[in-house]
KOLGU-231351 format. One record per residue (C-alpha): y, z, x. Coordinates in steps of 0.05 Angstrom, whole numbers, plus 5000, padded with zeros to 4 digits. Last residue first. Layout:
BEGIN
[atom [Y, Z, X]]
...
***
This chain:
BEGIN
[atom [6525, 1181, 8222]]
[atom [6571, 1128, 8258]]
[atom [6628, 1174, 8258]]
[atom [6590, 1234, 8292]]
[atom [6556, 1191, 8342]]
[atom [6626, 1158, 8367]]
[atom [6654, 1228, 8367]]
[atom [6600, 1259, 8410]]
[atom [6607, 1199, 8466]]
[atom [6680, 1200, 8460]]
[atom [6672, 1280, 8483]]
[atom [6622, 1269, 8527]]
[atom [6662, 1232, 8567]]
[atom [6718, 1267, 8566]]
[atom [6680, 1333, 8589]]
[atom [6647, 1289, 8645]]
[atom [6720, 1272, 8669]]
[atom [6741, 1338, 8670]]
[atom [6682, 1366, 8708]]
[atom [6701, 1304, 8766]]
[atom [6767, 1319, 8751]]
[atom [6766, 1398, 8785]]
[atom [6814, 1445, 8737]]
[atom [6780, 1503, 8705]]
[atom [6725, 1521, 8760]]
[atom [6770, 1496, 8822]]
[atom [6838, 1519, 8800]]
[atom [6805, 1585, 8780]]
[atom [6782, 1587, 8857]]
[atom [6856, 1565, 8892]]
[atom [6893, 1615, 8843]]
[atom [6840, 1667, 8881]]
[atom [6852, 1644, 8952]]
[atom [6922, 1638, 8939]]
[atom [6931, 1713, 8910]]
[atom [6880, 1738, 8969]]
[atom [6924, 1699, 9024]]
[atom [6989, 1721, 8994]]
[atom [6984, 1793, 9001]]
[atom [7039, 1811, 9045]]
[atom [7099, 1794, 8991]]
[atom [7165, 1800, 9041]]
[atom [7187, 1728, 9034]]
[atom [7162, 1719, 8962]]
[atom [7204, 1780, 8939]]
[atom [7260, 1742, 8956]]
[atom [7253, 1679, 8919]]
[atom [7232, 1734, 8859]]
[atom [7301, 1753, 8866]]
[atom [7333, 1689, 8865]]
[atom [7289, 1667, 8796]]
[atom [7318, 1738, 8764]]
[atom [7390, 1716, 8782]]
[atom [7368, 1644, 8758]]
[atom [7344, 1669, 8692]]
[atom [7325, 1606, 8645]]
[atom [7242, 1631, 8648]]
[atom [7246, 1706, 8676]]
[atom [7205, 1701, 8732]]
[atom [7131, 1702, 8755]]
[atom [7103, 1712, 8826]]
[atom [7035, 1690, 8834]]
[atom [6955, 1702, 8834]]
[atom [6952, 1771, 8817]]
[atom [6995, 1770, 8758]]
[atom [6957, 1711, 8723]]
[atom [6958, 1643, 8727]]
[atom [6938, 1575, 8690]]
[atom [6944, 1601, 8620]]
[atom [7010, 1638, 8643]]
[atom [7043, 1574, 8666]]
[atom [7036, 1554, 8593]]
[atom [7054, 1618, 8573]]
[atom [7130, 1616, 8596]]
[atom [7140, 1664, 8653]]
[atom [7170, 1620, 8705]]
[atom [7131, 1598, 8768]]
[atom [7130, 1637, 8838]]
[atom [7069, 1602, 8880]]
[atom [7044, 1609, 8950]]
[atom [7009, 1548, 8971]]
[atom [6932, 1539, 8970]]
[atom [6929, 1463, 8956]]
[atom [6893, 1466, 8891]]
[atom [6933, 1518, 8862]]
[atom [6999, 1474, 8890]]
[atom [6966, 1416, 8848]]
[atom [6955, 1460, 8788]]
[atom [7029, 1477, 8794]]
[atom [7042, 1406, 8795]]
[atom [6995, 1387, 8731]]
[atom [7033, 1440, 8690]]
[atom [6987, 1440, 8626]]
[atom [7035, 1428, 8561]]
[atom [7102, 1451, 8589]]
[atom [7164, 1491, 8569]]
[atom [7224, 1520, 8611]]
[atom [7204, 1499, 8679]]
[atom [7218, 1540, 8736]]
[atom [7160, 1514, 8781]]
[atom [7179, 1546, 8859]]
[atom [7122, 1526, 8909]]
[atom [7119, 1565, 8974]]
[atom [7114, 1550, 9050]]
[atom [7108, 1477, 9040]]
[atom [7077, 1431, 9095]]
[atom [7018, 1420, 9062]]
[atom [7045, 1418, 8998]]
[atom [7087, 1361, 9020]]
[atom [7035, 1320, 9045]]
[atom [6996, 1329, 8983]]
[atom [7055, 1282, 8943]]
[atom [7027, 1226, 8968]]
[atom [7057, 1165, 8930]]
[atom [7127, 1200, 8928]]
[atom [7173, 1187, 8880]]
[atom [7248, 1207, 8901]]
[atom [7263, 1272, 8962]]
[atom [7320, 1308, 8927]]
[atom [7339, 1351, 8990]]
[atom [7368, 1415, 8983]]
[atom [7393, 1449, 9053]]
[atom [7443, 1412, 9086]]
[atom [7476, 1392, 9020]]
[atom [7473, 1456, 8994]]
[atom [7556, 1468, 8978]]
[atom [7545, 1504, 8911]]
[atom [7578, 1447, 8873]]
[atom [7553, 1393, 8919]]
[atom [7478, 1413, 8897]]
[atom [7497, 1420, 8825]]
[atom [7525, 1351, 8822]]
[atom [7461, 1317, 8850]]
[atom [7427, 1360, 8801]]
[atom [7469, 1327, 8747]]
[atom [7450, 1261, 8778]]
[atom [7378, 1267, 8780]]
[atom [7370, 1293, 8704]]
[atom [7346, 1215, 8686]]
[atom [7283, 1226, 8734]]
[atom [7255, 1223, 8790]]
[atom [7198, 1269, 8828]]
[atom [7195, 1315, 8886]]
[atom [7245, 1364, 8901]]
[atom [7254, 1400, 8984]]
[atom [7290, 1465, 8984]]
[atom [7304, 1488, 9055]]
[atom [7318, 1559, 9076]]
[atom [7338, 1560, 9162]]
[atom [7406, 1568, 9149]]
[atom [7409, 1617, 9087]]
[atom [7421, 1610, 9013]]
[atom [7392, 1663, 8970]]
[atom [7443, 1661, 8917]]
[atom [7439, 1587, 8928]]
[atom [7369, 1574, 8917]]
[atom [7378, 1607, 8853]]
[atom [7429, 1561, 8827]]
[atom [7383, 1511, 8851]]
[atom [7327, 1536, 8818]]
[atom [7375, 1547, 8760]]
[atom [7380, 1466, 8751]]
[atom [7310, 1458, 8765]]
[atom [7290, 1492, 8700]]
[atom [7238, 1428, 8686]]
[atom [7280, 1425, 8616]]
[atom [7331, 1384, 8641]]
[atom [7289, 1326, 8666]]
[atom [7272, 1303, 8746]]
[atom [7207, 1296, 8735]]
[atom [7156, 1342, 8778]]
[atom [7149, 1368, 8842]]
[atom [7193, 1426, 8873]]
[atom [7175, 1458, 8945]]
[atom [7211, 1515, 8983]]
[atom [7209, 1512, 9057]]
[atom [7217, 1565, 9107]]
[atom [7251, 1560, 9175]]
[atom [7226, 1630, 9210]]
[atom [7157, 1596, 9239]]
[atom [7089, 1614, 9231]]
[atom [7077, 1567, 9170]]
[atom [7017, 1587, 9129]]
[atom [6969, 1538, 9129]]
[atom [6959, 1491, 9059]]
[atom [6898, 1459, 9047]]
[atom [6867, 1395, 9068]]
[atom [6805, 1369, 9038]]
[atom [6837, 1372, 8964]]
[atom [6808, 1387, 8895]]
[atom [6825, 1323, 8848]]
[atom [6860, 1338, 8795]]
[atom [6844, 1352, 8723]]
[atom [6887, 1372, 8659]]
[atom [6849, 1418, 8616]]
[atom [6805, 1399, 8546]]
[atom [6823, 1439, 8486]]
[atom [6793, 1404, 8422]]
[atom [6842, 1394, 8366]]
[atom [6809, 1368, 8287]]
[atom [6778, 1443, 8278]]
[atom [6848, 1471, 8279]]
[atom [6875, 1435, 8223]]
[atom [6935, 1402, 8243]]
[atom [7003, 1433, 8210]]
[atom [7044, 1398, 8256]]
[atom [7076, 1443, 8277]]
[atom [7037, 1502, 8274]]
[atom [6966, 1466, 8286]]
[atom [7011, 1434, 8349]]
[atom [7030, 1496, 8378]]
[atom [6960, 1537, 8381]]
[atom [6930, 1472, 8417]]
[atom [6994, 1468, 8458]]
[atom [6973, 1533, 8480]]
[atom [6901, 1531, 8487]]
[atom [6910, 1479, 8537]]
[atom [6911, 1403, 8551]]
[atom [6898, 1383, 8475]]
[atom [6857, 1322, 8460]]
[atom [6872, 1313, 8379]]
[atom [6807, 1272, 8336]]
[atom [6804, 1229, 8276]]
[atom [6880, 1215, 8278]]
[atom [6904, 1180, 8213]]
[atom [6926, 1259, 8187]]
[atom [6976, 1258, 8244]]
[atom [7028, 1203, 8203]]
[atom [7067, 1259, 8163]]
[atom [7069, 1303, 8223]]
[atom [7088, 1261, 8266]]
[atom [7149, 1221, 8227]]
[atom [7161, 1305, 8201]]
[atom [7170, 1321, 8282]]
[atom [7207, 1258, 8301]]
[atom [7260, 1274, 8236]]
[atom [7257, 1350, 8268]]
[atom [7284, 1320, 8331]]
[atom [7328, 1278, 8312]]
[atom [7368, 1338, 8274]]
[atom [7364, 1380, 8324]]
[atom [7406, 1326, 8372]]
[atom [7451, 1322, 8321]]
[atom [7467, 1406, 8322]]
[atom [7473, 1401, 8393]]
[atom [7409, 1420, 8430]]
[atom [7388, 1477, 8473]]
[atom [7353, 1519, 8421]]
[atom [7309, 1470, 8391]]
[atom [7278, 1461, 8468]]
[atom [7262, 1540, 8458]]
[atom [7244, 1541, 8399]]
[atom [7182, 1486, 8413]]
[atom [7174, 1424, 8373]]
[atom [7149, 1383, 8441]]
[atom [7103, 1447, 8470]]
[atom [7077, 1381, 8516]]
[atom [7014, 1343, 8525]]
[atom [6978, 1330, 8449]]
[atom [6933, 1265, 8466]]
[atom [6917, 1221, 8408]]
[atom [6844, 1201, 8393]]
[atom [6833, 1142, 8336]]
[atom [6772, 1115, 8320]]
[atom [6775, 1037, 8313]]
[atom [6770, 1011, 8237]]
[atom [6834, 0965, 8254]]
[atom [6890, 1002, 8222]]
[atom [6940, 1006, 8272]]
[atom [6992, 1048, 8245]]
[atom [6969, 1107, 8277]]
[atom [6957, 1079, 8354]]
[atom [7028, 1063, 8343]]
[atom [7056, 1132, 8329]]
[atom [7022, 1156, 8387]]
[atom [7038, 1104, 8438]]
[atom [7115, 1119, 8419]]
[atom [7107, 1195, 8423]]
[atom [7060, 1201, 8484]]
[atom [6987, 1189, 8489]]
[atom [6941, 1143, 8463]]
[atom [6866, 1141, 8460]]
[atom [6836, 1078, 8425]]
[atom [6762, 1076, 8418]]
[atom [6705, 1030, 8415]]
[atom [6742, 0975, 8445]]
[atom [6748, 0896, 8415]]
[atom [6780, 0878, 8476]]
[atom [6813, 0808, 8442]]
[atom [6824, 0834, 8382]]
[atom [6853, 0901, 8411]]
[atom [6910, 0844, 8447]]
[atom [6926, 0824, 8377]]
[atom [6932, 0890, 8354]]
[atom [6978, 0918, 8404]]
[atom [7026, 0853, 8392]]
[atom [7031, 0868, 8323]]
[atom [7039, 0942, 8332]]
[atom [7101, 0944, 8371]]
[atom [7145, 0921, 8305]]
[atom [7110, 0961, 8263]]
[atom [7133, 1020, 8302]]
[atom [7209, 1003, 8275]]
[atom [7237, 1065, 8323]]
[atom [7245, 1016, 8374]]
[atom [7242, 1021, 8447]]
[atom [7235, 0938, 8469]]
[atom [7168, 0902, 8492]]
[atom [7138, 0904, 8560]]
[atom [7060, 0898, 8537]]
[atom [7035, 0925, 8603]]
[atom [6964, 0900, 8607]]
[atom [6920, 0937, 8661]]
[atom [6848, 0929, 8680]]
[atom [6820, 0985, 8723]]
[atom [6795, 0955, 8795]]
[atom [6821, 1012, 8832]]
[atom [6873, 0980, 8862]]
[atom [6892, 0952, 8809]]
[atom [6898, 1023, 8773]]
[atom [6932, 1038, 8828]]
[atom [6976, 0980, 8830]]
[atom [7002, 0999, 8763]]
[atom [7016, 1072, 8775]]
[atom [7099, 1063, 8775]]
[atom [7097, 1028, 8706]]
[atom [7177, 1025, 8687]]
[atom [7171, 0977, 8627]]
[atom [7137, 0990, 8555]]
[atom [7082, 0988, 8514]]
[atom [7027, 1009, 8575]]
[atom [6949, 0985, 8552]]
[atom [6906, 1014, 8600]]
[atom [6832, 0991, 8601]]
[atom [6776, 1041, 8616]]
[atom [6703, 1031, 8617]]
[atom [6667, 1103, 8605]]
[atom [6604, 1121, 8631]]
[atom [6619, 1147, 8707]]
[atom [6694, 1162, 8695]]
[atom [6725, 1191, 8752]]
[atom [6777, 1135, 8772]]
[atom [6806, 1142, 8697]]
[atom [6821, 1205, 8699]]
[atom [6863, 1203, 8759]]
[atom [6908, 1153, 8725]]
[atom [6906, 1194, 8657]]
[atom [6933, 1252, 8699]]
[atom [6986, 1218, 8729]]
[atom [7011, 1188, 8668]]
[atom [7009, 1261, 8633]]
[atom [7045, 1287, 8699]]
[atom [7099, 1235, 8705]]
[atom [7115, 1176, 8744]]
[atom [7124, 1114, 8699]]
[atom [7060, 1094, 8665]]
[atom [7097, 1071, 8599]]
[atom [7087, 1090, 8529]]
[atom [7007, 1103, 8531]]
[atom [6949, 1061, 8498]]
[atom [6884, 1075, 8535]]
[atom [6838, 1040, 8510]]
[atom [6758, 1064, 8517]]
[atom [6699, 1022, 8531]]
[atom [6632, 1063, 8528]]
[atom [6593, 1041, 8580]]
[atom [6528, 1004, 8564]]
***
């Protein structure tokens, strides 16, 4: 008998914790799993489908009232009757707490969300939202029975900010599938420079194009993957510095492994993460990567396998650009990125891991 596990999650528009949970869920051997989405804007529906992964998107309204999303949540659990409910992101979260049906709880921790450095950025009411979300999570976190953290890092974050007792968070790595095709070096003087990932302030895209254009030359093309609500300020920021002809914003795209293929390197500037999916991807692919310093990146790469820069530092961002054209010992930092991708990151090991891991936790509570 498989073990049947929800997944409750805010939406399944694109974005790497959605992603992940999609590609999770076509590797499970022993689990069932049913998606339960709360809101609009579910890009990965007809995979699931496709698939043959049952899908329910609730489509109610944002509303910091969570009782008012539970009702329906519950009803539809009636009808399921699972053996566990996983949820991930804030809304899904906060739900899956107030549900109070006798059904172990497991809540995915995915992003530094409490970090300084996202305090830092915001306007004095913006901080103040923040830290109410922060003591809403807190206070609620000790209904959880168990915390799925994508790296040591967040793991290390959340018993700090949350106060969560270490021994309640297990660290288990975002997967993705390994792929047939990996990337060739291009021959050719026209280079590209890839992007993927949502299209949000603190992704750092803004000062990879303000890099981009410090380095700006003919045959240089940026090409960014992904959507998002920060689309039309980087619209702005490409007219502003005259890179029309060379910065494409490219939308969603349903196979984003084309595009590494064809990239020459792979820029991730992002300020704060929880496991960079993308940058596993580029791993995966073999493509020459220069990421920002933060320690999330860190977890997945080390000195020898990339190009790091100064996270927020587009002067420092352009230079590393730079260095990437004249580095000469690409091949061994791709080929070894490309082997710790494969022993940390592969789904098929993930998905065993998460297996096991509901299968432990419905033992221990039934004991």
């Amino acid at each position: 008998m498989k073990i049947k596990v929800i997944f409750l999650i805010d939406s399944l528009q694109t974005g790497g914790t959605e992603k992940s949970l999609v590609k999770l869920a076509r590797s499970f051997s022993k689990v069932k799993p049913i998606f339960i989405s709360l809101f609009e804007k579910n890009d990965f529906q007809q995979e699931l489908i496709n698939n043959g992964i049952e899908f329910y998107s609730l489509n109610l309204k944002k509303t910091y009232s969570f009782y008012k999303l539970v009702k329906p949540v519950r009803l539809l659990l009636s009808e399921i009757n699972p053996d566990i409910i996983h949820s991930s992101l804030f809304y899904a979260d906060m739900v899956s707490r107030r549900l109070n049906m006798g059904i172990p709880i497991i809540n995915s921790l995915v992003s530094n969300s409490y970090n300084q450095r996202r305090f830092t950025d915001l306007k004095l009411s913006l901080k103040l939202k923040l830290k109410g979300i922060q003591f809403l999570d807190f206070f609620s976190s000790q209904k959880v029975e168990l915390f799925l953290a994508n790296s040591e890092t967040i793991k290390e974050h959340y018993t700090k900010a949350l106060n969560i007792n270490a021994d309640k968070i297990k660290v288990i790595y975002r997967g993705r599938e390994i792929p047939q095709l990996l990337h060739e070096k291009n021959k050719t003087e026209d280079k590209i420079f890839l992007f993927v990932g949502r299209l949000i302030e603190s992704k750092g895209i803004q000062e990879l194009i303000e890099a981009f254009s410090l380095i700006k030359r003919d045959n240089f093309n940026l090409q960014i993957v992904g959507e998002g609500p920060f689309r039309s300020e980087l619209e702005k920021l490409i007219s502003k510095f005259n890179l029309e002809a060379n910065v494409q914003i490219m939308g969603s795209q349903q196979n984003v492994n084309l595009f590494f293929e064809k990239a020459d390197y792979f820029v991730f500037p992002s300020h704060y993460e929880g496991l960079p999916g993308a940058l596993i991807e580029a791993m995966m692919a073999k493509v020459p990567i220069i990421a920002s310093d933060i320690p999330e990146n860190k977890e997945c790469l080390t000195s020898d396998m990339a190009l790091f820069h100064q996270v927020r530092n587009p002067e420092h961002l352009a230079t590393q650009l730079q260095a990437a054209l004249t580095t000469q010992d690409w091949p061994t930092r791709t080929s070894l990125a490309h082997a710790f991708a494969c022993e940390h990151f592969d789904i098929n090991k993930i998905a065993q891991t998460y297996e096991e891991t509901y299968s432990v936790l419905i033992r221990e509570l039934s004991e």
